[in-house]
N, C-alpha and C positions, 0 to 999 in steps of 0.2 A: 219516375225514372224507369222508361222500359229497356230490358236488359235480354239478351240473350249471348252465351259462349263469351261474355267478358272477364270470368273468371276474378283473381285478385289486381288485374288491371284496372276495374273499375273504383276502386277505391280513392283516387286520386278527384274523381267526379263528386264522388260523396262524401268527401272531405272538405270540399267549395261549400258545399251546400251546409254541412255542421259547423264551416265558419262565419255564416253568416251572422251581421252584424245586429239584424232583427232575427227575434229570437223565438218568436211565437206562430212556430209551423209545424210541418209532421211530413217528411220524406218518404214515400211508400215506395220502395225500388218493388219492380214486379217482373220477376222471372217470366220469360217466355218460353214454360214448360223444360228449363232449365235441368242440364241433369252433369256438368262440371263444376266445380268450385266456389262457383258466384255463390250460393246461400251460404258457405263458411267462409268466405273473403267477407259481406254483410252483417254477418252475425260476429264476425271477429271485432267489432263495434259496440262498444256498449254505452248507447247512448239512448234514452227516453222517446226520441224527437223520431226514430229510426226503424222503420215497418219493416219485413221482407213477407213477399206472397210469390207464390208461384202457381205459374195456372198448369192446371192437369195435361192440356192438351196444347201444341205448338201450333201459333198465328201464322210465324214467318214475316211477322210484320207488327211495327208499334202500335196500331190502329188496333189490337187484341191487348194486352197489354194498359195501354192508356186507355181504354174504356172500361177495364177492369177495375186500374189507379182511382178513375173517379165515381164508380160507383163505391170503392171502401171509402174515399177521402170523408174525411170532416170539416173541411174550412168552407168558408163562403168563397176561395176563390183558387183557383187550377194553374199553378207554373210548372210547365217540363222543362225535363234538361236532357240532354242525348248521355248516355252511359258515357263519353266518351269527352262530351266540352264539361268546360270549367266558366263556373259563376263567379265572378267579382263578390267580396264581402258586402256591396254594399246593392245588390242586386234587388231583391228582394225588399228592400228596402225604397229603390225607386220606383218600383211598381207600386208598394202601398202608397206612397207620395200621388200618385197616378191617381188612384184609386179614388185616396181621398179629398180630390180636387168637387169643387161645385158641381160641374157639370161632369161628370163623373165617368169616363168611356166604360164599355163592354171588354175591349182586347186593351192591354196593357202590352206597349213596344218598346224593349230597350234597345239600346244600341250593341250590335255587337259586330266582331272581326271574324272574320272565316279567313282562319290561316292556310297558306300552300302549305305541302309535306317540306321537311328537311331542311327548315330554314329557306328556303328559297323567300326573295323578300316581295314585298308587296303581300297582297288581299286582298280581299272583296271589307266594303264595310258597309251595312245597314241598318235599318231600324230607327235612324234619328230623322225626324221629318216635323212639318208644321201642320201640313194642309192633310186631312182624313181620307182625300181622295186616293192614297197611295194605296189603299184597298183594293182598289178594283186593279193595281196595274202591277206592281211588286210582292214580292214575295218573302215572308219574314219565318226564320227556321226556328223549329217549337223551342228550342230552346232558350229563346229570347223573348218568346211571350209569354204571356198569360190573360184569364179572362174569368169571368163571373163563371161561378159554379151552374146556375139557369142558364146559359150559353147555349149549355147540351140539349136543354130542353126543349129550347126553340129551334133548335139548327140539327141536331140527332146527334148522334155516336159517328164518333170515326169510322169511318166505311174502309173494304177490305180493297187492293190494289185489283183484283181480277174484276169490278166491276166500275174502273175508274181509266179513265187517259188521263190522269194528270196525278202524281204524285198525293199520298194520303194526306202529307200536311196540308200540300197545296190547296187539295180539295177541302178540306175545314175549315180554311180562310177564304176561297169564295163564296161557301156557303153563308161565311159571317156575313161578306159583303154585301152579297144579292139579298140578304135581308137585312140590313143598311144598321149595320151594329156598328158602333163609334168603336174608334181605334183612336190611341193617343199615345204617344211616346216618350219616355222618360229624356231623352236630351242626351243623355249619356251611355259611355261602354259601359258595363257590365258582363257580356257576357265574353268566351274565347271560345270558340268552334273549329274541331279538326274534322273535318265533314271526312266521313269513311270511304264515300266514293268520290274521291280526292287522293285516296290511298290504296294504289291497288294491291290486293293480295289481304288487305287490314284484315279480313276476316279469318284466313288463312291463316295467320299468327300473330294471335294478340300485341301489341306491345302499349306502355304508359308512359314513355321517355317524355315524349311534348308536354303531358297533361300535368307532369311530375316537374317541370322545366317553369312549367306558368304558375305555378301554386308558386315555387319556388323566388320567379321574377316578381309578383304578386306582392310579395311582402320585402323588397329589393329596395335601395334607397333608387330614387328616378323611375320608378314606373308609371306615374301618371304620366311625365314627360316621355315618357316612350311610347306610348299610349295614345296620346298626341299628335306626334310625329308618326303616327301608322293611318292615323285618321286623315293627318296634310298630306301624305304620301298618296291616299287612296283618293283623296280630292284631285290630285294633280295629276295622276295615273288613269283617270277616269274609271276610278274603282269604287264610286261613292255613290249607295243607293242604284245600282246598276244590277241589284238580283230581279229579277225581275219570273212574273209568274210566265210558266210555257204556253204555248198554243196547243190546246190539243184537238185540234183539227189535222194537226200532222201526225199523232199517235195514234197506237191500235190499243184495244182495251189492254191495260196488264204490259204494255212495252217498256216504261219506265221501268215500272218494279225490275223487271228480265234484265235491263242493260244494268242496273245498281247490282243485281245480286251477281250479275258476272265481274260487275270493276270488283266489289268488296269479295269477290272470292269464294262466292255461296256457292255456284254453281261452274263448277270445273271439272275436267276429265278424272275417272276412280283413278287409286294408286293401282300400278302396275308394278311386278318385282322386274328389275333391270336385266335377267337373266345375262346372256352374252351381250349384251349392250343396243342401242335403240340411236333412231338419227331423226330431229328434230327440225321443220323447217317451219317458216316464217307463215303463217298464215291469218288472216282478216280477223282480228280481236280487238277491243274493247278493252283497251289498257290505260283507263281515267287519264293522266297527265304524264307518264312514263313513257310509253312510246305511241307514236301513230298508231291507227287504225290499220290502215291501206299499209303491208311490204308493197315495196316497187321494186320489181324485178327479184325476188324472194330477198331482197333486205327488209327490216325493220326499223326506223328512225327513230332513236329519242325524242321524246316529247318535250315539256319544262320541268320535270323532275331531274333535279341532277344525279340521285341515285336509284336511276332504274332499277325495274325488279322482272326478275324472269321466274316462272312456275316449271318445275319438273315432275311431273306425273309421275314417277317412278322410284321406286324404295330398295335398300340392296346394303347388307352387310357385310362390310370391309370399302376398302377406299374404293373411288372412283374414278377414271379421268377424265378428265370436260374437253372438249376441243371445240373452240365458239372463232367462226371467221366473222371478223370487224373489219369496218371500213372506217376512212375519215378522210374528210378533205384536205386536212395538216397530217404532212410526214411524224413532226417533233410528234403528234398525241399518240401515236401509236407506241409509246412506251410501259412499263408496267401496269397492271390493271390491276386497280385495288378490287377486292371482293369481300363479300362475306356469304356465308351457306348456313341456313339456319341460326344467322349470328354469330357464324364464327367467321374471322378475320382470315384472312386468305390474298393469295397474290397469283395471279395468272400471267403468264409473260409470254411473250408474243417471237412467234420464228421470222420467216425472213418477211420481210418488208417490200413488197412490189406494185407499182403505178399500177390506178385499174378505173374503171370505169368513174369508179365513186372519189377517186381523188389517188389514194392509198387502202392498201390490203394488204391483210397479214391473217394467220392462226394459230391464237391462243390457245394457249396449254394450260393444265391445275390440276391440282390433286384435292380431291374434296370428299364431305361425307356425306352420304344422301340421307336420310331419315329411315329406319328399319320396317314404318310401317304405315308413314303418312307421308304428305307433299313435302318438296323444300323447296325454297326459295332462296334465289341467287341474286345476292342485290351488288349491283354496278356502283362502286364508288368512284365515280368521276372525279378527277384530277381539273384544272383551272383549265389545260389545253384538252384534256378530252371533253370540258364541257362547250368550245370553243366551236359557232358554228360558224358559216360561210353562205351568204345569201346567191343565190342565183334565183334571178326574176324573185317570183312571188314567195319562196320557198326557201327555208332554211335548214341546208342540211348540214349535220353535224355526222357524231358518234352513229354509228347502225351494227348491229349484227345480222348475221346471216344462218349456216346451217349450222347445226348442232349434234357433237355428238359423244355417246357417252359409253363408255366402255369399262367393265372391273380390272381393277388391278390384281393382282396377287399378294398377300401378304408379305 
């Protein structure tokens, strides 16, 4: 389990894996030169089964890390889990089934769910397949595989992103492929995946609520049947088996790695102190599922996250005031706007209300508290009509915000 800034949120990860149902493994979480909480959230653990190492120097990347994990390992066979998904009990379990068949594969594939953020429903589901040739075309996330410990030997060490156009995992498993290593698949979910760049900001401030929610459902009366019903759902949604590997003929060396560590919130603007106050407009980012890429005409449109997330660069003690113009193409949604700042609960409420280009315009007021010495993040709780969009032609616009700005209050 490679780990970096997950702190005592990780624990929820490595609590799937100490429940497993087979019982003869050894968990090596491995700090990525780690220097917050994570070694005493790990060690607040005491269990046999239970490594912590941390490497001297920072990867930036699991490819450091997981090459580390398997040079301490001692088993004959290699399963990762992302710090952040959660394993079925019975996980590990179908991989050895795998394993111990006749004809024996190289890569071990479970099935697993890649959940959207916030409950939003549907998913991606893979990893359940018959035919071996899904090697060379699909894309399975480490955390639902595994493979012989000689794997490495013949195929190398996980390589660093700056000498790769395709994602480090991705690159692992063509390399299985192009040297024609058998792949076979347990039939079954086991695994749950909250993919980080799926979550913008995730890095920005840790949180375990999902991870803590599935352990929870996990041991729940109805979860296989629920389970189930996400698999027929994803079958019928054309969400089955549909990860598929990228092309990188359309990438530049190192361009994946850049666009993940901008969604997950690696690489964003220093904190600034808010002095007399700062004005915010809508420009070309890389916001995973929260909003568009492209403002049009300096708005910024919701994406499929129903509680977007906005970043403030900016630090300042005592209150603040936010003034954020929204659009929408329904009068009714422009009413109270749920928020939270840093996790705290908050209500923005909106002045006069007048026809405008985008349907409806207003600007929202709030009183909030920005963070004394780091980022904060403002997350949009959409109501049922603010999540309400309106198609014209190709394009479905909803909720957008516009300029931003932010000024101290007075005590």
């Amino acid at each position: 389990m490679p780990t970096w800034g997950r702190g005592r949120h990780i624990l929820p990860s490595i609590r799937s894996v100490l429940q497993q149902g087979m019982r003869d493994f050894e968990l090596l979480v491995i700090g990525d030169a780690c220097t917050d909480d994570t070694e005493a959230a790990v060690q607040s653990i005491d269990d046999p089964r239970l490594r912590w190492l941390n490497l001297p120097r920072r990867a930036g990347v699991q490819s450091g890390p997981n090459n580390a994990g398997i040079a301490a390992a001692r088993g004959r066979y290699i399963a990762y889990l992302g710090h952040d998904d959660i394993w079925e009990p019975t996980h590990l379990e179908a991989l050895a089934e795998v394993f111990a068949q006749d004809n024996a594969p190289d890569f071990g594939i479970s099935g697993i769910i890649l959940h959207w953020p916030n409950g939003l429903p549907g998913g991606h589901v893979t990893g359940i397949f018959k035919d071996d040739g899904v090697k060379h075309t699909h894309f399975f996330p480490p955390s639902c595989f595994a493979h012989r410990r000689e794997v490495i030997d013949r195929i190398g060490p996980w390589r660093m992103p700056g000498e790769l156009r395709t994602p480090v995992d991705e690159d692992l498993l063509r390399r299985a492929a192009a040297a024609d290593l058998r792949f076979a698949s347990t039939g079954r979910i086991t695994v749950h995946k909250f993919t980080a760049t799926h979550r913008y900001l995730s890095y920005v401030r840790q949180e375990s609520d999902e991870q803590t929610a599935m352990l929870a459902a996990m041991s729940a009366p109805g979860h296989a049947e629920r389970v189930t019903g996400q698999v027929a759902r994803a079958k019928r949604d054309g969400t089955f088996m549909r990860v598929m590997q990228s092309d990188p003929t359309k990438q530049k060396t190192g361009q994946i790695a850049q666009m993940n560590a901008r969604r997950r919130g690696l690489s964003v603007p220093p904190v600034q102190p808010l002095g007399r106050g700062a004005v915010l407009r809508q420009r070309r980012q890389d916001c995973a599922l929260d909003w568009w890429t492209r403002p049009i005409l300096g708005i910024r449109l919701q994406g499929r996250n129903p509680w977007p997330r906005l970043l403030l660069p900016f630090s300042a003690v005592g209150p603040v005031r936010l003034v954020l113009r929204v659009v929408h193409p329904e009068r009714e949604a422009l009413g109270p706007l749920q928020l939270a700042c840093n996790g705290v609960p908050g209500t923005a409420r909106p002045g006069r209300i007048r026809p405008g280009l985008w349907g409806w315009t207003t600007l929202y007021t709030a009183r909030i508290d920005l963070a004394a010495e780091a980022h904060t993040i403002v997350e949009f709780r959409l109501d049922a009509a603010q999540q309400v969009k309106r198609e014209y032609g190709r394009f479905h616009l909803g909720f957008g915000i516009g300029q931003i700005r932010l000024s101290p209050l007075g005590d």
